[in-house]
C-alpha positions in Angstrom: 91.6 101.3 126.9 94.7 100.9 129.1 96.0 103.8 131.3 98.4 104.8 133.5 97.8 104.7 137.5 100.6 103.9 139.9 100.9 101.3 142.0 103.0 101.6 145.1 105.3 99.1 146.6 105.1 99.6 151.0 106.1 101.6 152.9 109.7 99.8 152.7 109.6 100.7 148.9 108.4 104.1 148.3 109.2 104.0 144.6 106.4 104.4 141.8 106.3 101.3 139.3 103.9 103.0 136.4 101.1 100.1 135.6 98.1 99.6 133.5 94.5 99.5 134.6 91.7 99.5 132.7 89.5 102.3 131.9 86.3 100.4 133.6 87.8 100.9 137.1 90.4 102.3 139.1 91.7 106.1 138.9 90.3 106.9 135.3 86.8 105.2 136.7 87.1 107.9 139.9 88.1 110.9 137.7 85.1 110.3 135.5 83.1 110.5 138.4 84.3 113.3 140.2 85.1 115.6 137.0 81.1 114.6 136.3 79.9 115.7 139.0 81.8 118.8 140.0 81.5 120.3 136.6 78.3 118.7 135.1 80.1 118.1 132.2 78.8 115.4 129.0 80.6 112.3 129.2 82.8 112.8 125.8 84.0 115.9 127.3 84.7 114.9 130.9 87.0 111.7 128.9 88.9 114.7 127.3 89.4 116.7 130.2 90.5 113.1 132.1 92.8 112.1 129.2 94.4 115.6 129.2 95.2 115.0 133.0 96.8 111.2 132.0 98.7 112.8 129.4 100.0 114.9 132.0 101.3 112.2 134.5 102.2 110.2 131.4 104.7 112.7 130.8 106.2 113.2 133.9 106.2 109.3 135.0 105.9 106.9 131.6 109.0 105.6 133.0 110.7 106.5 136.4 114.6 106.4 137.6 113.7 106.8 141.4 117.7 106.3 142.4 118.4 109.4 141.2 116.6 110.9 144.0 117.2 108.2 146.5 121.5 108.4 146.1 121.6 104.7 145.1 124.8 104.1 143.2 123.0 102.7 140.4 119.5 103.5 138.9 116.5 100.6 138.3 116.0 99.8 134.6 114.1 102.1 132.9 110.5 100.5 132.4 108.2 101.0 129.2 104.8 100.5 128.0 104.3 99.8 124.2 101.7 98.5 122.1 102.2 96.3 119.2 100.7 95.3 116.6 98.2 92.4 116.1 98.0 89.5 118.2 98.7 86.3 116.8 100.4 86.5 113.6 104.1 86.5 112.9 104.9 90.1 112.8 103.9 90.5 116.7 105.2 86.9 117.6 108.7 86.4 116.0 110.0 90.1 115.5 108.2 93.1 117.6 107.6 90.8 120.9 111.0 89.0 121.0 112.6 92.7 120.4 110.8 94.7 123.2 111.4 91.6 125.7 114.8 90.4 125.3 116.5 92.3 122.8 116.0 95.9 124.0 117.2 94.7 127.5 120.6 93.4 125.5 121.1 96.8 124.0 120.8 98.9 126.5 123.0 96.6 128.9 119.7 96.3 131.5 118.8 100.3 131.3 115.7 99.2 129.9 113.0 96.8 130.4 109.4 96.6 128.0 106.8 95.1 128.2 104.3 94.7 124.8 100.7 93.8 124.5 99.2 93.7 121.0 96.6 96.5 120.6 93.8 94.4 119.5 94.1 92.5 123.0 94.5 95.9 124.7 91.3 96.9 124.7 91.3 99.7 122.3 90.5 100.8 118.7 92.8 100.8 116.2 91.1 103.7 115.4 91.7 105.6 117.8 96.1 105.1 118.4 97.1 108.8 116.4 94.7 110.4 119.8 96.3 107.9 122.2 99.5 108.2 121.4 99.1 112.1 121.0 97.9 112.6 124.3 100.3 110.2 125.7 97.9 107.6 126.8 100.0 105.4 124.6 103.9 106.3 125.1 105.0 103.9 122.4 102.8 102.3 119.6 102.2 100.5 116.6 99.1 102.2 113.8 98.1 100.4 111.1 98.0 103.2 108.6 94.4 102.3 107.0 92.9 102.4 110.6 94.4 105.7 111.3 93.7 107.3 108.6 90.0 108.5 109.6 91.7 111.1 111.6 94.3 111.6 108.9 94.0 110.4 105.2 97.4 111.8 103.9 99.2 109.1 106.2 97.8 106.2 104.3 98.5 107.4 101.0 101.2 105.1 100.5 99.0 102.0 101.1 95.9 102.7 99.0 94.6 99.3 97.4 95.9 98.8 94.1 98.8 101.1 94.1 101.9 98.3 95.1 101.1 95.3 93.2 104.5 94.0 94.8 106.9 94.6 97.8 109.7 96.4 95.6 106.9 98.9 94.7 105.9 99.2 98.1 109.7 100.1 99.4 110.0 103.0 96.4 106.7 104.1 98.0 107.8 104.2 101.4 110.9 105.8 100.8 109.4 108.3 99.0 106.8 109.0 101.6 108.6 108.6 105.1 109.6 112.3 105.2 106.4 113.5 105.0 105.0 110.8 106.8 107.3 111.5 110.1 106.6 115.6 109.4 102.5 115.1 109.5 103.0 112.8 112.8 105.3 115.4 114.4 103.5 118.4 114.2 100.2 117.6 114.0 100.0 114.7 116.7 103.2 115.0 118.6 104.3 111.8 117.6 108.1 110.5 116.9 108.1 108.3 113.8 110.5 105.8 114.6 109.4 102.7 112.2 107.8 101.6 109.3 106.4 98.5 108.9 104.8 96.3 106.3 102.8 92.8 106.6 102.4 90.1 103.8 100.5 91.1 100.7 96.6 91.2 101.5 94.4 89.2 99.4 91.5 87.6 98.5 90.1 85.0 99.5 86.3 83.3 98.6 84.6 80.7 99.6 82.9 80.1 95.9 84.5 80.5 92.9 86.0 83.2 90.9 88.1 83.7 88.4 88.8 87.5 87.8 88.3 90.2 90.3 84.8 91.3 88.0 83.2 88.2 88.9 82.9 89.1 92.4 80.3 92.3 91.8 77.5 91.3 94.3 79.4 89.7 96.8 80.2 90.5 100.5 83.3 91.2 101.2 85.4 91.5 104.5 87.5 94.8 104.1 89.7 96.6 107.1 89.8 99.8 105.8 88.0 102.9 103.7 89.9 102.1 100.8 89.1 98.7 100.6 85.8 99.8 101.1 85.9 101.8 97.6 87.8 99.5 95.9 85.2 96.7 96.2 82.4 99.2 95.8 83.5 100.3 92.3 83.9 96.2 91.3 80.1 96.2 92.6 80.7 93.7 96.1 79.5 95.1 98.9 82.7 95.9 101.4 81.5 95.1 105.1 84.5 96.2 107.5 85.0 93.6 110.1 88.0 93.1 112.7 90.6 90.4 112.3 90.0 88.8 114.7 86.1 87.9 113.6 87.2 87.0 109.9 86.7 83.5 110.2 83.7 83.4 112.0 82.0 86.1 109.6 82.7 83.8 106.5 81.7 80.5 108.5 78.4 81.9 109.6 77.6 83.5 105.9 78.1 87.2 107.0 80.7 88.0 104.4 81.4 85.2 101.1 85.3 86.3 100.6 87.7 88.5 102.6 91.1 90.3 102.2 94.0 90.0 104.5 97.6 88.8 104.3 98.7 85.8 102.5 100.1 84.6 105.3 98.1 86.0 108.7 94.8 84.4 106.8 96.7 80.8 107.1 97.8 81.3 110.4 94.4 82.3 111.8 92.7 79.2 109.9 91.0 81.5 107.4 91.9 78.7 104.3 89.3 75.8 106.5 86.4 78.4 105.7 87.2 79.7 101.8 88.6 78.1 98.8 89.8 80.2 95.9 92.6 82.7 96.6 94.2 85.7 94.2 97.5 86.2 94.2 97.0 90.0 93.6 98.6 92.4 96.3 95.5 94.4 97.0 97.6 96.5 99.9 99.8 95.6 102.5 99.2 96.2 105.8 101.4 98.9 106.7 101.7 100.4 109.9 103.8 102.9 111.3 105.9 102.4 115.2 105.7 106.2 117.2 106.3 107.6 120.4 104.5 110.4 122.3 107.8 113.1 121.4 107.7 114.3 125.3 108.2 111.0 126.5 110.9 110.4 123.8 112.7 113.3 124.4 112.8 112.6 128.4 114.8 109.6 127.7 118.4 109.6 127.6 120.3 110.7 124.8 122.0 107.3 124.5 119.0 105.3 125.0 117.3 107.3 122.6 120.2 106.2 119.9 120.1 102.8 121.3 116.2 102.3 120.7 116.3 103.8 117.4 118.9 101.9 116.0 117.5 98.3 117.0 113.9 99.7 115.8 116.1 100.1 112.4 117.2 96.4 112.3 113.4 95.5 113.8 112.1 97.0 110.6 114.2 95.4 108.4 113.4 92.3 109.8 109.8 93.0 109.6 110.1 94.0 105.9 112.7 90.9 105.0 109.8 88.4 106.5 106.9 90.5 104.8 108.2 89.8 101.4 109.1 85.9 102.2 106.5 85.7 104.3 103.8 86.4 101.2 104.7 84.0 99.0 105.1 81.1 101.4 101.5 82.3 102.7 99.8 81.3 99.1 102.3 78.4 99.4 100.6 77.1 102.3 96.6 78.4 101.8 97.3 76.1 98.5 99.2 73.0 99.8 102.8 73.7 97.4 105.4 71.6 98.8 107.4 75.0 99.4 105.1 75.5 102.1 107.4 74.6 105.1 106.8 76.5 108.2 102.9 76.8 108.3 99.8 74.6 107.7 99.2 72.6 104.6 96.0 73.5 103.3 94.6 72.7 99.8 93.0 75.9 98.4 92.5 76.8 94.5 94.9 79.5 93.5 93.3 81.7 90.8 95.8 82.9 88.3 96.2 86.6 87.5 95.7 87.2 83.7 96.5 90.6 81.7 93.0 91.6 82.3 93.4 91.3 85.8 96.6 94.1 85.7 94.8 96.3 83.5 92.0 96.4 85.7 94.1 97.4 88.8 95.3 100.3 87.1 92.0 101.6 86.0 90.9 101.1 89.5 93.6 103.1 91.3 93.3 106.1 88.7 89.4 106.3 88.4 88.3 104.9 91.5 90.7 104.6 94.8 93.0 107.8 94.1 89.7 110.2 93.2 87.4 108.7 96.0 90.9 109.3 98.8 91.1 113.0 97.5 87.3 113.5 97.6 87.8 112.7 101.4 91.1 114.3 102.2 91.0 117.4 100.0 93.6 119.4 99.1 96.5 118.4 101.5 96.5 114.8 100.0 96.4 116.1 96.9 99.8 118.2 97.7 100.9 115.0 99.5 100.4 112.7 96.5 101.9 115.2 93.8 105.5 116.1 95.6 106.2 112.4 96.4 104.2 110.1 94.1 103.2 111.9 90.7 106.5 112.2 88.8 107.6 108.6 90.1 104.2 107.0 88.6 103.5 109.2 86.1 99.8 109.7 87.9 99.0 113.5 88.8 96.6 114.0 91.4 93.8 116.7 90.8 91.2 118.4 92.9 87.8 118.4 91.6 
């Protein structure tokens, strides 16, 4: 889990350049020890008490403009810290990467400098980015919503499997969503919702054949989030949540028979040289939200602040754009179609949706996926779900 601990430049150079360390050593290694054994405290708590004190100095220092104290005519770049999203597929690549690095320096004519490190090679959970980025640990972050939403089921809402069967579904849901979306962040976590963003459509692929989503009761299945989880568990598969990154190796060494994940993130990871049958069906999407602790926000400029925002804007329209061209041309390369042309040619069996197939994802998402999220949220999702979704979809959430 990366912190903050400050690395000085000489005696020539008294400035403080904020860096990351990891939690196995330096400063957050010594306060563990010393808070420990002055206080005699358990371990979970002493990592609270530590984290509150990083939180502190994260405030304060996340980013530092030493010439204002120093009478230089003009001030260093501003520097930030941010974590992305997931390593090695398009979204972090082409869009969020290229942005922090070179494009936010262009907009802010120098004032600011990023750098980006996606959060599965950061050394921390998904899980836990709502608590990092509350207490500051993480100034600026990307949280995929279905990881997230152990701490807070409301915000995936908008995502449950089943619900956005395509991408101009999933933009009526988001819109409808976003303000309570950025209202539960902000008061409950701290957190300033700057972004939305969406992957290609997850689906599912199988190493043996199927040919509706009922023939896969029994089966192991690779899922990334609760919902998933429930979905599967009411076709009769067995869900087993497993990272991204071990997909490939949990179908090639028999742990799981089929997995879901994007259309186009499964190609690029090689995930189509392990299965062979993929559905075209959007089970979810992927989305994820981009924050910032709000007292490190609100320390920035007031320009900067604008400037940021608005190229997040284009960054998620971007992200959104390449989503929605980026899930068909994912099933166009898993299956070897000559409109695969910027990815891998593999030669998978595409299994073709049929009326059943769309009756059954309704019957899902209104006996299975939207009772099983309220049994586990309670009342506040079932507020959330009826003032944005209900009239829209005709689906009323109750409370049992």
């Amino acid at each position: 889990m990366p912190i903050l601990a400050p690395h000085r430049h000489g005696a020539d150079k008294p400035d403080v350049e904020w860096q990351y360390v990891t939690v196995k050593g330096g400063w957050y290694k010594l306060l563990l020890r010393t808070f420990g054994t002055m206080y005699r405290c358990s371990l979970d708590l002493v990592r609270i008490l530590v984290l509150r004190i990083v939180t502190v100095l994260a405030a304060g220092v996340i980013f530092c403009m030493p010439g204002s104290s120093t009478g230089r005519a003009a001030d260093p770049p501003i520097q930030l810290r941010v974590v992305g999203g997931l390593a090695d597929v398009s979204q972090y690549t082409k869009f969020e990467e290229p942005f922090w690095t070179h494009d936010v320096p262009l907009l802010t004519g120098g004032r600011v400098q990023a750098d980006i490190h996606p959060f599965d090679r950061s050394g921390m959970a998904g899980q836990e980015m709502l608590q990092l980025m509350r207490l500051g640990v993480v100034p600026f972050g990307t949280a995929l919503l279905s990881l997230v939403s152990g701490d807070e089921p409301t915000l995936n809402a908008v995502d449950l499997p089943t619900l956005n069967p395509d991408i101009a579904t999933l933009r009526r849901m988001v819109a409808l969503y976003r303000d309570h979306l950025r209202k539960t962040l902000k008061e409950k976590y701290g957190i300033e919702l700057l972004g939305v963003y969406a992957y290609p459509a997850q689906a599912l692929f199988c190493a043996q054949p199927f040919t509706s989503l009922k023939d896969i009761a029994g089966r192991k299945i690779r899922t990334s989030s609760v919902g998933q989880s429930e979905m599967m568990t009411a076709l009769g598969a067995i869900p087993v949540q497993i990272p991204f990154a071990g997909m490939v190796d949990a179908i090639g060494h028999n742990v799981v028979e089929c997995a879901i994940t994007g259309t186009m993130s499964g190609a690029e990871i090689g995930l189509p040289e392990v299965t062979s049958y993929i559905s075209p069906m959007a089970i979810s999407w992927g989305l994820s939200f981009f924050g910032a602790n709000k007292v490190v926000w609100d320390q920035l400029p007031p320009d900067i602040r604008d400037q940021l925002r608005g190229g997040i804007s284009t960054l998620e329209a971007a992200i959104w754009n390449a989503a929605d061209h980026e899930t068909a041309a994912g099933i166009a390369c898993d299956i070897g179609s000559v409109a695969c042309v910027a990815g891998k040619n593999f030669h998978m069996n595409l299994v073709p949706l049929t009326t059943e197939d769309e009756a059954e994802r309704k019957q899902l998402l209104t006996q299975s996926i939207l009772p099983r999220w309220i049994e586990r949220c309670g009342i506040d999702c079932v507020t959330a779900w009826n003032g944005t979704f209900a009239k829209t979809l005709g689906i009323e959430a109750k409370s049992e």
